[in-house]
Each structure stands twice: as structure tokens, then as C-alpha cells.
N, C-alpha and C positions, 0 to 999 in steps of 0.2 A: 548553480544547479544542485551541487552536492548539498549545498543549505538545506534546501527544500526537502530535499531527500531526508535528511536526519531529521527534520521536523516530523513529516511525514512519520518515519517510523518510529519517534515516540509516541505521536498519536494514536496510529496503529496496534504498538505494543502496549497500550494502557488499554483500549479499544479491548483488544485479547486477552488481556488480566480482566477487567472487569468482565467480558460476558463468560469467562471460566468460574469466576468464582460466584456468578449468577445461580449456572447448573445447582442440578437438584443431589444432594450429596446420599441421598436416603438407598441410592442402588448399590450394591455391592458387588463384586463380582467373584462370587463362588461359584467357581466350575463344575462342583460332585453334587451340589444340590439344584443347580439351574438347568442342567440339562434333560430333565424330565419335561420344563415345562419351558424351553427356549422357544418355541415355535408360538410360546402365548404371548409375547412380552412383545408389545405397542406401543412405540411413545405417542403422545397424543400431540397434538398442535403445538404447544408453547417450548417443549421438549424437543421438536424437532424441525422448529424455526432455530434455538438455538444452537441445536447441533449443528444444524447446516450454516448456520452464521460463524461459527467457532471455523469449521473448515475453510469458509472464505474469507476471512480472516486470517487467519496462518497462512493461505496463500498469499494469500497480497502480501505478507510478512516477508517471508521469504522469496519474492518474487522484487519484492522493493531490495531486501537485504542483499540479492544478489546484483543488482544494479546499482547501487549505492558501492559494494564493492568492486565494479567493472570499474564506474567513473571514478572512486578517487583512486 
């Protein structure tokens, strides 16, 4: 079972590199100029598919990487 496990979680962790380095790099996060206009800022559909994808992803991550460390 530990096989599968570590299969698993390099697919996983490729899985998590590729839809991070997908994101849109163009934001930046400057705190003294965004704060006038934080309450405007949207992401729109594809931006926040993959945001929510990147979270469930790193869970399953570390959800896998903690059961992988229980069983071996």
C-alpha cells in the first residue's frame, strides 16, 4: 500500500507544480497601494477555478503525506 501511496503523491505533487506555475503572475501584492481599491478586486472564472484547485490540491497533499507517514 505504501507503493501506491508514493505514486500517488508524485502525481499529486506534479499535479500542484503545474497548476501553480499555470496562475496568472501579473498581481502583485503591494499593501500601501491596494488598499484603497481591495474591495474591487474579482477574480473572474478561470482564476478562481484555479485557486480553488491549487487548495485542493495541497490538501489532498498533505493529507496523502500524512498517511503515507502513519503507514510507513
Amino acid at each position: 500500500m505504501a507503493e501506491y501511496l508514493k505514486i500517488f503523491e508524485v502525481i499529486v505533487s506534479l499535479l500542484l507544480i503545474l497548476i501553480i506555475l499555470i496562475q496568472n503572475k501579473s498581481v502583485t501584492l503591494n499593501l500601501t497601494s491596494m488598499s484603497w481599491w481591495m474591495n474591487q478586486v474579482k477574480k473572474r472564472w478561470p482564476e478562481k477555478v484555479l485557486h480553488i484547485a491549487t487548495i485542493v490540491i495541497w490538501v489532498i497533499f498533505v493529507l496523502n503525506s500524512i498517511i503515507l507517514f502513519m503507514v510507513w
